[in-house]
N, C-alpha and C positions, 0 to 999 in steps of 0.2 A: 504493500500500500504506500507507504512511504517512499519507494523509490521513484514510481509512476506517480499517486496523484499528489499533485502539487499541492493544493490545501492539507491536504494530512501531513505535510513534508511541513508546511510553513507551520500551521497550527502545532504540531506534534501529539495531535490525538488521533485515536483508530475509529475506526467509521462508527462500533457501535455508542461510543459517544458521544461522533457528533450527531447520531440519528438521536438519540436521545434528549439533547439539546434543542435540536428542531420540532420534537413533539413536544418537549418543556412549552414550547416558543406558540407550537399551534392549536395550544390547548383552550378552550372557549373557558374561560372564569367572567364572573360577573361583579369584581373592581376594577374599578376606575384607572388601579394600579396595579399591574400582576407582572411576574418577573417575565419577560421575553428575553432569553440567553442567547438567543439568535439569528438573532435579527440582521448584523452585518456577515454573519457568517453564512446565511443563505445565501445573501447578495454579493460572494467571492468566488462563488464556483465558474469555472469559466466553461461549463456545458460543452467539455472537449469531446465527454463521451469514454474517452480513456479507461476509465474505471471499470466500465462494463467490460469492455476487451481482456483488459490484463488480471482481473480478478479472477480465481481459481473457483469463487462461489459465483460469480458473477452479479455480484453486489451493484446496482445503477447507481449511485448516491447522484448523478448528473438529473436523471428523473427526479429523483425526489426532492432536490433542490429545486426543481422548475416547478415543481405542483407547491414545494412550498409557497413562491412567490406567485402563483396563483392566488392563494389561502389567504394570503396576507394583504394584497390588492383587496379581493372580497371582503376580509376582516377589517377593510380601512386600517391598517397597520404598517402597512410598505411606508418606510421613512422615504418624501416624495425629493428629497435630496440624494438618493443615490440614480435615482434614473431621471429626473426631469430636464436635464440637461440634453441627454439622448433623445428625450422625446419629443423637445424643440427643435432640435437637428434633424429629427425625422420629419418634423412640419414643414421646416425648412426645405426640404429636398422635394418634399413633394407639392410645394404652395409655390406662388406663381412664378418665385426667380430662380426655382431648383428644376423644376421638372418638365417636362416634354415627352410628348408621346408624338408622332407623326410618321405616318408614311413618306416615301419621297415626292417630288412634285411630279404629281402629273402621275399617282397611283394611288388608288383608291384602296387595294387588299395586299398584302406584303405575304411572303413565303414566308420572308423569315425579320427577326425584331433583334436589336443588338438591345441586348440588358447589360448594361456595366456594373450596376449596383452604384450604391447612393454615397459611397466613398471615394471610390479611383477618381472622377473627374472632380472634387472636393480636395483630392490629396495632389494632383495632376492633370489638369485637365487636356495637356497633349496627348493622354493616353490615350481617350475617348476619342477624340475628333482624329487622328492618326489613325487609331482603327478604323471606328466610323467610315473614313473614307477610302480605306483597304477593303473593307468587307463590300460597301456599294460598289467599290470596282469585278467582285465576283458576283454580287448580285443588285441589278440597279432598284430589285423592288424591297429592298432592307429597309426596315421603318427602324427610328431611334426610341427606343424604351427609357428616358432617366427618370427613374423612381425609387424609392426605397421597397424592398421585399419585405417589409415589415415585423422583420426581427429584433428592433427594439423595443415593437409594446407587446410582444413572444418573452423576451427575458424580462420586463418590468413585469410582467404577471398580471396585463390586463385585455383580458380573453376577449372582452368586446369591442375593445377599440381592434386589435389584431384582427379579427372578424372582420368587422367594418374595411380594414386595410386590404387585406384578402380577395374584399368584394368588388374593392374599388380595381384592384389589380386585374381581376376578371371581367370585371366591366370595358377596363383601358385596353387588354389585350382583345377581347371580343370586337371593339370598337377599330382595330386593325385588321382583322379580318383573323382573326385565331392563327397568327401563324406561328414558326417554330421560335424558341427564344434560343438565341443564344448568347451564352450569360458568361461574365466573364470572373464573377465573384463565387466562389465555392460555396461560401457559408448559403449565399442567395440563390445558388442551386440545389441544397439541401432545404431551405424553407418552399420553394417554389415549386418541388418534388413534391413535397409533403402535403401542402393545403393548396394547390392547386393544379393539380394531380395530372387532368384534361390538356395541360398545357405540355406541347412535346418538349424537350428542354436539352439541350448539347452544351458543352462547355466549348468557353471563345479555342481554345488553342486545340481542342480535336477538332473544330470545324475548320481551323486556318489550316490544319496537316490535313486533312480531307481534300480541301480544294488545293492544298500544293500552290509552288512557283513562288511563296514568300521566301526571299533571300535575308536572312537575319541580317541586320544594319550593324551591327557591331561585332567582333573580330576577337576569339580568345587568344590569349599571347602562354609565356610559360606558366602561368599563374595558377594556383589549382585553386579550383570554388568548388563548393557544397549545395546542394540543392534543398533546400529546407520545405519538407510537404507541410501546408495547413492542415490546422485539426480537421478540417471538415471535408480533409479527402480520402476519410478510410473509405477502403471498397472501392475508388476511385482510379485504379491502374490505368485505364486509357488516358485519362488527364493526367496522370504524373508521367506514364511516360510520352506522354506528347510533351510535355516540357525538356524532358530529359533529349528529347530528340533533336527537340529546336539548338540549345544550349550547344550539344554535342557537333550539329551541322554548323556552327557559329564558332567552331571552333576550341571552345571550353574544355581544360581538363576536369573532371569532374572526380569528385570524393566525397563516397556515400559518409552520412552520419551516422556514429554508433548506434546510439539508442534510437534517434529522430527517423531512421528509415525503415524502421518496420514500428513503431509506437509512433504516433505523429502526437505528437502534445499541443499546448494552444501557448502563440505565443502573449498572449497576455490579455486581448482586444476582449476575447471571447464573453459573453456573460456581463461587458459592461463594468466593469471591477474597478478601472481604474480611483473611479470619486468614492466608491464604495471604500475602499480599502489601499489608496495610492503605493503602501511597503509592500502587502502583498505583491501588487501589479510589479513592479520593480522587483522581487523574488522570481517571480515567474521569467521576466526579460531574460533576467542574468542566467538563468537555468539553462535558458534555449542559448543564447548565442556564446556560453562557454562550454558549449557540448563539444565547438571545434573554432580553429585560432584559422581556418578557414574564413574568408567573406562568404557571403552570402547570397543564392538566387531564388530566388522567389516568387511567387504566382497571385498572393495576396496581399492587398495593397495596404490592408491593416499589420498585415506581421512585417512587410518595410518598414512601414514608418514606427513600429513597435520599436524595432534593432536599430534603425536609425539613430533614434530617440537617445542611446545608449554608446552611441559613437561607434557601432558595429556596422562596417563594410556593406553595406546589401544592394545589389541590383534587381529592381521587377524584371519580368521575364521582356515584359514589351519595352525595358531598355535597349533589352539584346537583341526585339524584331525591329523596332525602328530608330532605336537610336537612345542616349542618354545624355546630349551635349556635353560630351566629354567632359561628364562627373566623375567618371569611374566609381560609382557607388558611394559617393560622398553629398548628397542631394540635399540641399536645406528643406527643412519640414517647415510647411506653413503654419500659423497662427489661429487661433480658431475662426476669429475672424477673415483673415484672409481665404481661409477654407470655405467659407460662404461665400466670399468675393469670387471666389474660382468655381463655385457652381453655375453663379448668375453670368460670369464670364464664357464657360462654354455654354450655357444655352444660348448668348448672346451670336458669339463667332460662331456655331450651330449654323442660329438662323442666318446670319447673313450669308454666308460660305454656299449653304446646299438650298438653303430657301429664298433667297435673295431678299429677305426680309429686315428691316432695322428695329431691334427689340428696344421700345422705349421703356426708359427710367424714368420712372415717378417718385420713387422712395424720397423723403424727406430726408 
């Protein structure tokens, strides 16, 4: 337990403890004042999944930390300071200066929809529009997806609003003509999997090796990197090694991770933890990116900037299909602010670029 799940490593308690604690925590009393021992410790789990895997009993404690923050939403008890920050950033992404749904001009139903998820073009938004316009070049009937898949009111524990997000996501993709998503965020292919099941769903870089003829923009030298899977790619072999192929045709010597290549751990984003618990979150960084004196490649755009964050080497993968302005993995992370500025910013260059549209600002 301790070696794999990070909270029982950080905590230094065994699982039946802290399940104990969480039913201390969800227990219905009727004062005003009753001890809840659990409260931040539901809200550190980073829903890697891990636990189920590596346990001998196969103990979920990932489940039961999510139903706990169900319980606790419904109990009106969820402390609204570990997740409300998240959930304005979700509004954010999906209210009028984040989001975008559209076919191309001049096509009514799209085969296929790029879903980037509600982070990459917040953390980078050349990533997007660089794609974006590699993918219309194989297919001109690509409609743009920028929305949030609804996985921070999934970890905040509030089943109706998630519901509601679900619907609206069903709504937008129906409203393109149901076509294929192809999504570039792991975690947003595992929620999109999940609750909207009807929707056919590929990851961006098996559809880029499908259609062939992408020449990676960037050139491995003598240097060995590591390719660090996200938690949310167990079971996911065509996607890791359609990375591993790209990285390899680009040149890259490449050196598996001990533990990280067959256990994928979260590199910290997971579950929302950071306001929750910030020493945790920073236990967890240090865990992942001292597994190897290795830099870094990577496929999620939340475990960049996680290791970034930390002064660890890492390249996204789509530094190595199109290019990285010769950072060499040393990329400044934006501000949260500016993170917003770089949502409204690609939807901006979006529309003018492929819609010939000028997106006006109102914002006071």
């Amino acid at each position: 337990c301790k070696i794999y799940c990070d909270l029982v490593a950080y905590r230094g308690k065994w699982p039946i403890a802290i399940k104990d604690e969480v039913k201390a925590t969800m227990h219905d009393g009727q004062a005003d004042i009753k001890i809840q021992p659990a409260k931040r410790l539901i809200n550190i789990c980073t829903h890697c999944g891990l636990c189920k895997d590596v346990c001998p009993a196969h103990i979920d404690m990932d489940q039961m930390f999510l139903e706990a923050r169900k319980r606790l939403h419904k109990m009106d008890r969820m402390p609204w300071a570990f997740h409300d920050f998240w959930l304005r950033d979700m509004e954010h992404a999906d209210g009028k200066w984040g989001s975008l749904v559209r076919t191309p001009p001049g096509t009514d139903k799209s085969n296929y929809a790029f879903f980037p998820g509600c982070q990459l073009g917040a953390s980078e938004p050349r990533y997007v529009s660089d794609t974006y316009r590699w993918l219309l070049s194989q297919d001109p009937t690509m409609a743009i997806f920028l929305k949030c898949c609804g996985t921070p009111v999934k970890w905040a524990g509030n089943e109706e609003k998630h519901a509601e997000t679900i619907e609206n996501l069903r709504l937008d993709w129906e409203g393109l003509g149901k076509p294929n998503l192809v999504v570039a965020c792991p975690n947003c292919i595992n929620n999109i999997c999940e609750f909207l099941p009807e929707a056919n769903v590929i990851s961006l870089y098996e559809f880029m090796e499908e259609k062939g003829g992408l020449i990676p923009a960037m050139k491995g030298k003598s240097e060995v990197w590591s390719v660090f899977d996200p938690c949310a790619t167990v079971e996911k072999e065509g996607l890791r090694q359609a990375v591993r192929n790209y990285t390899e045709k680009a040149g890259f010597q490449l050196e598996a991770l001990p533990v990280q290549e067959n256990h994928t751990a979260c590199c910290s984003y997971g579950g929302h933890v950071s306001i929750a618990n910030p020493e945790f979150a920073d236990f967890v960084i240090e865990k992942r990116i001292t597994e190897s004196e290795n830099p870094y490649i990577t496929y999620c755009i939340n475990c960049r900037d996680s290791f970034l964050s930390k002064g660890k080497r890492t390249l996204h993968i789509l530094d190595i299909l199109f290019g990285d302005e010769g950072r060499g993995g040393h990329a400044t992370l934006p501000t949260v602010t500016e993170r917003r500025e770089n949502r409204t910013l690609l939807k901006k260059n979006l529309l003018k670029e492929f819609w010939l549209e000028e997106m006006m600002d109102d914002r006071v």
